[in-house]
C-alpha positions as CSV (number, residue, x, y, z in Angstrom):
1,X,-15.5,-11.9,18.3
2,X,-17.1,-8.3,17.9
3,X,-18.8,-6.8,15.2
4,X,-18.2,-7.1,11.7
5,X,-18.7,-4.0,10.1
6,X,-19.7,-3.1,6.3
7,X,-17.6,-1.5,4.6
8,X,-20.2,1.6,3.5
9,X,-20.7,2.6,7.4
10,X,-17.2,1.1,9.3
11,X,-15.9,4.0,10.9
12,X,-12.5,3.2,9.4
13,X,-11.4,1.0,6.5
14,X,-8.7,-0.7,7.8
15,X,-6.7,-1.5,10.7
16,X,-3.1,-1.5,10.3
17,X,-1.4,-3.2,13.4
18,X,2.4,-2.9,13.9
19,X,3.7,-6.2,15.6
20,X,7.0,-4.8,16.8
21,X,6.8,-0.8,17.8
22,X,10.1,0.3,18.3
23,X,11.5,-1.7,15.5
24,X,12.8,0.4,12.7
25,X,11.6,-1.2,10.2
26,X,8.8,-2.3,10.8
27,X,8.1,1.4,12.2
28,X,9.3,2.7,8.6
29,X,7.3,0.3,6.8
30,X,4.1,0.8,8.9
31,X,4.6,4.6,8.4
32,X,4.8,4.5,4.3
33,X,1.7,1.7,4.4
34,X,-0.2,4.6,6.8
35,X,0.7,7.7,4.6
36,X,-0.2,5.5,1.3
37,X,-3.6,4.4,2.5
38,X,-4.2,8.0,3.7
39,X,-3.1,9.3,0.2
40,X,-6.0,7.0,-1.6
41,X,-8.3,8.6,0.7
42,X,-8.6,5.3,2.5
43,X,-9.6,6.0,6.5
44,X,-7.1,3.7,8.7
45,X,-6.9,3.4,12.4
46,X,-3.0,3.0,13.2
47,X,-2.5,0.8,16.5
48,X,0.9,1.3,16.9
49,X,0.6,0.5,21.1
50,X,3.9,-1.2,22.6
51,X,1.7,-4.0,23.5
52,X,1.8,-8.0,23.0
53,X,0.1,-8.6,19.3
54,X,-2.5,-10.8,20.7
55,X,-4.2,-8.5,22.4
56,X,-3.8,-5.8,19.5
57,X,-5.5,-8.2,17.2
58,X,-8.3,-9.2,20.4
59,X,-8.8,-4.8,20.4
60,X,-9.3,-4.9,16.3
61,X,-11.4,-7.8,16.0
62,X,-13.6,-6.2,18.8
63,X,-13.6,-2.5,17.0
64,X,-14.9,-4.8,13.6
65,X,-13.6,-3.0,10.3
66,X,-13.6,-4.4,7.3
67,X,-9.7,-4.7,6.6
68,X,-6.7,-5.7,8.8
69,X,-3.3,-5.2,7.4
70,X,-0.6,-6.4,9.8
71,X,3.1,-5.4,9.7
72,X,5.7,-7.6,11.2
73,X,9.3,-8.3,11.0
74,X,9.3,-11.6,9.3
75,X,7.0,-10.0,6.3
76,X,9.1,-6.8,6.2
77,X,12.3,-8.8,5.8
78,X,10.4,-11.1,3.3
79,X,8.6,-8.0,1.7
80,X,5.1,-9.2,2.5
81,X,2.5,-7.8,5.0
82,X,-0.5,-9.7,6.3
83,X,-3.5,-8.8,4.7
84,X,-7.4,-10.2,6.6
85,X,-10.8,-9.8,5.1
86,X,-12.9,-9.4,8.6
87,X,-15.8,-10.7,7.1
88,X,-14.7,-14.2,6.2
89,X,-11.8,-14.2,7.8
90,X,-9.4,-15.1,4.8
91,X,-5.7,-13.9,5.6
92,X,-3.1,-13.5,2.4
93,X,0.6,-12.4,2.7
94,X,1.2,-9.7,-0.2
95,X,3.4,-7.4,-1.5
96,X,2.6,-3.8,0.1
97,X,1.4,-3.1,-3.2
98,X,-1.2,-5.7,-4.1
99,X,-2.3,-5.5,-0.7
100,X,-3.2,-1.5,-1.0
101,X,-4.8,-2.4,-4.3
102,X,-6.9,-5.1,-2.9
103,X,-8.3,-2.8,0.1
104,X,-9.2,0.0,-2.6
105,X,-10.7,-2.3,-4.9
């Protein structure tokens, strides 16, 4: 499902996809994940579209970077975002934290 890119040439290092534009809190939480990564010097693509999430995650597979860090309002209320590894496909809930220290590595 698209190309997988490595992580020395992906255009951007991760894709951070808001489930629920529109939502406060998820928008706020989104927002402080965007300006962290951003801060690190960490290249993000923010798809923060009002559109269904299957067809955000169909558009970031397709684009292929490395990272995927997804935002939704079950993890924000548990404190836990969605972190995927494109290349194997492995998907972790984390802490915001532990999630940015595992993209910077």
């Amino acid at each position: 499902a698209g190309i997988v890119w490595p992580d020395a040439v992906a255009p951007f290092a991760v894709g951070l996809i808001n489930l629920r534009t529109g939502d406060a809190d998820c928008d706020a939480a989104c927002e402080d994940l965007y300006a962290r990564l951003r801060a690190s010097g960490i290249e993000v693509l923010y798809d923060d579209r009002d559109e269904r999430a299957g067809g955000k995650f169909a558009n970031m597979d397709l684009i292929g970077l490395p990272w995927q860090l997804v935002v939704g309002p079950r993890g924000v209320k548990a404190g836990v975002v969605e972190l995927k590894r494109r290349a194997s496909g492995e998907r972790e809930e984390l802490s915001a934290d532990a999630a940015l220290s595992k993209i910077a590595g």
